[in-house]
Structure formats: structure tokens, C-alpha cells
C-alpha positions as CSV (number, residue, x, y, z in Angstrom):
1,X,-42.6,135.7,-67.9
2,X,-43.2,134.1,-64.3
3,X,-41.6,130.7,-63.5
4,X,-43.7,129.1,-60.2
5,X,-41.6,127.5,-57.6
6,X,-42.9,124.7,-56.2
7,X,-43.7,126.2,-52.9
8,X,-46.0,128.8,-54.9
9,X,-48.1,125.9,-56.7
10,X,-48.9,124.4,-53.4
11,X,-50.1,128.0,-51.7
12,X,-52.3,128.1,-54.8
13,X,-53.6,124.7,-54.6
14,X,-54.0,125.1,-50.8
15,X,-56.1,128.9,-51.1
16,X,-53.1,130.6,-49.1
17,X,-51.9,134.2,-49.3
18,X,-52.5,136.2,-52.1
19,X,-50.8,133.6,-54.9
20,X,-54.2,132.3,-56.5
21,X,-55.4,136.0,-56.9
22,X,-52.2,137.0,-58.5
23,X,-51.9,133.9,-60.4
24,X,-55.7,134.8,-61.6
25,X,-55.1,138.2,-62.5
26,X,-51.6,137.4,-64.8
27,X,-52.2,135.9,-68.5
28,X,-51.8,132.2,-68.8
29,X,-49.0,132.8,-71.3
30,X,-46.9,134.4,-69.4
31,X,-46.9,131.2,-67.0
32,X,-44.3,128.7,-66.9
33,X,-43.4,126.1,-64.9
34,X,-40.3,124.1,-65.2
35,X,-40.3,120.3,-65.5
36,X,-38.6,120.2,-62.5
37,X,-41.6,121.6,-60.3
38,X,-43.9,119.1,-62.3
39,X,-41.7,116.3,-60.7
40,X,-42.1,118.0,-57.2
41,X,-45.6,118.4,-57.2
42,X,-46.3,115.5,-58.5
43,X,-44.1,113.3,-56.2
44,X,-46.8,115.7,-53.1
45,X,-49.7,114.1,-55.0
46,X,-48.7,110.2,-55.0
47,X,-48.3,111.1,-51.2
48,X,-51.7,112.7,-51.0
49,X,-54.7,111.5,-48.8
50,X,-56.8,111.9,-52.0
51,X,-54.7,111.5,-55.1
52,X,-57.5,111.5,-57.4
53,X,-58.5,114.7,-57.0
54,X,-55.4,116.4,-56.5
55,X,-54.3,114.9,-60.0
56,X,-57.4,116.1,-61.3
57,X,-56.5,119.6,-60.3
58,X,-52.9,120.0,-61.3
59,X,-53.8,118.2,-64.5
60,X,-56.1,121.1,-64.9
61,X,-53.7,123.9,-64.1
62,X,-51.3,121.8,-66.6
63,X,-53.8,122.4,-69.8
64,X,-53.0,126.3,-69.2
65,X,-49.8,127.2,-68.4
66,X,-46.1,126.0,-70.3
67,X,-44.4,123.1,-69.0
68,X,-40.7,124.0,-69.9
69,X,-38.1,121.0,-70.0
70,X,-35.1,121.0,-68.8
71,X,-32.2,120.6,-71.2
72,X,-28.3,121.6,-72.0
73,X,-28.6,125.3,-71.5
74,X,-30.2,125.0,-68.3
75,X,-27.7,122.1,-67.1
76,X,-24.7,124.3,-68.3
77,X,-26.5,127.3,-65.9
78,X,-27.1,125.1,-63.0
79,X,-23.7,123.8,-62.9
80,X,-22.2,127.9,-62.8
81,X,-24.9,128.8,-60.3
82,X,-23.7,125.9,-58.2
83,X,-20.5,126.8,-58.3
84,X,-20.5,130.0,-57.4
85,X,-22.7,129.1,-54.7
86,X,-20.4,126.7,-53.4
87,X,-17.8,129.2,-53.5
88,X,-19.7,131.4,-50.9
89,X,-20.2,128.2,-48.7
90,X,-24.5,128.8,-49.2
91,X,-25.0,126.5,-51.8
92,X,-29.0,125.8,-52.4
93,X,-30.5,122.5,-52.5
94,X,-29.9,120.5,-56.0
95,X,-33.6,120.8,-56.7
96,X,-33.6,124.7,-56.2
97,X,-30.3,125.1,-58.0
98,X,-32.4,123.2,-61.3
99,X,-35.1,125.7,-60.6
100,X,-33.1,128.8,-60.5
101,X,-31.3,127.8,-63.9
102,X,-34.5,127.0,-65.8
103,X,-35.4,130.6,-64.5
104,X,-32.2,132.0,-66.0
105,X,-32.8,130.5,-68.9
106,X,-36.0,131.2,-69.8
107,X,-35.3,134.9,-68.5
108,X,-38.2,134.8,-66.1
109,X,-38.8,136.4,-62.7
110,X,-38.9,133.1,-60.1
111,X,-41.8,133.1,-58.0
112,X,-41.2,131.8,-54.9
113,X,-42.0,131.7,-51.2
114,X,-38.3,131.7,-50.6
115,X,-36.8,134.7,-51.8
116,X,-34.2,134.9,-49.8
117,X,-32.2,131.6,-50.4
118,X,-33.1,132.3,-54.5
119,X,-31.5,136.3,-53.9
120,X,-27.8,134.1,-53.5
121,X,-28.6,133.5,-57.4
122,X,-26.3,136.4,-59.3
123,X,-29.1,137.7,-62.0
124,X,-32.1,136.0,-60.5
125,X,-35.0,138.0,-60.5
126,X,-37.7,136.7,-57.8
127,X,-41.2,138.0,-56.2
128,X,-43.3,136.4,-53.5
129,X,-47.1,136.1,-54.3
130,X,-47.8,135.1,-50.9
């Protein structure tokens, strides 16, 4: 299972790197992207020049891939990832930290753009599609 960062989504909407041929090429079911993400991308859209159509796509790319929530056992992982992070003095962003959980969680590889702040996460598996 691969759980799409934010930063991944919006290389794929915008045609960069090699994400929208990877995203192509791996079955829709073994796509997920946390609720988190949805609330991400769609605070970018209410910003966009053209809203519309930006909706229009990511409403698209909604109808084929899992939306997974975030609930208890991803709150309970968030709060140890935190933590420990806070323990090394590199704690990530509270967005990220929500992200990583949900990835924990759902025992899926995060893929994301930045690697190297998610490699802080103990367990974490993460690939860049760019």
C-alpha cells in the first residue's frame, strides 16, 4: 500500500517528475490517501486561480483511490511519533506528524517529496516518485 503526501498530489496535478507515471503504472487499490492530505489539498484549491477546475480534477482522482480517516489508532501513533521526535529536538510539523501516523497505521510506504524529514519517523517506510 502507498499513502500520497501532499507534496506528491500536487507534483501529479502539476505534470512534475516522474509521480503521475508512477502513480499510473500502480493499481488504484493500492492507493490511499489520508483525510489529512484531503484537507491540504483542498485548502490549495479554495486558493486556486481557477477553483473549478481544480475541484473537478481532485474530485476525479477521489472516485479512485481510498480516502482513509483519521481516527484513535492513528491519534494514539501521532502522539508517540511526536514524542519521540520532540525528544531528539526535530520534531515535524503537526500536519506531517498526522500524516506519518496514518501511514503507520495503515502499514503503508509514505510517498513523499520529503523523505528526509519523514526518515526521523522510527518504522516509516517512505519513497519519492519525483
Amino acid at each position: 500500500m502507498y499513502l500520497l503526501d501532499t507534496d506528491t498530489l500536487a507534483c501529479f496535478f502539476r505534470g512534475r517528475g516522474r509521480v503521475g507515471e508512477r502513480l499510473l503504472a500502480t493499481p488504484p487499490a493500492q492507493v490511499l490517501v489520508p483525510a489529512i492530505t484531503v484537507a491540504e489539498i483542498e485548502w490549495g484549491i479554495a486558493r486556486a486561480q481557477d477553483p473549478a477546475a481544480r475541484l473537478a480534477q481532485w474530485q476525479a482522482m477521489l472516485a479512485v483511490v481510498r480516502v482513509v480517516p483519521f481516527g484513535t489508532e492513528e491519534a494514539a501513533l501521532a502522539a508517540q511519533v511526536q514524542v519521540a521526535l520532540q525528544k531528539t529536538g526535530a520534531p515535524l510539523s503537526p500536519l506531517d506528524t498526522l500524516v506519518a501516523a496514518t501511514a503507520l497505521a495503515h502499514n503503508a510506504v509514505l510517498v513523499t517529496r520529503a523523505t528526509r524529514e519523514f526518515a526521523r519517523v522510527a518504522d516509516l517506510r517512505c519513497e519519492d516518485w519525483y
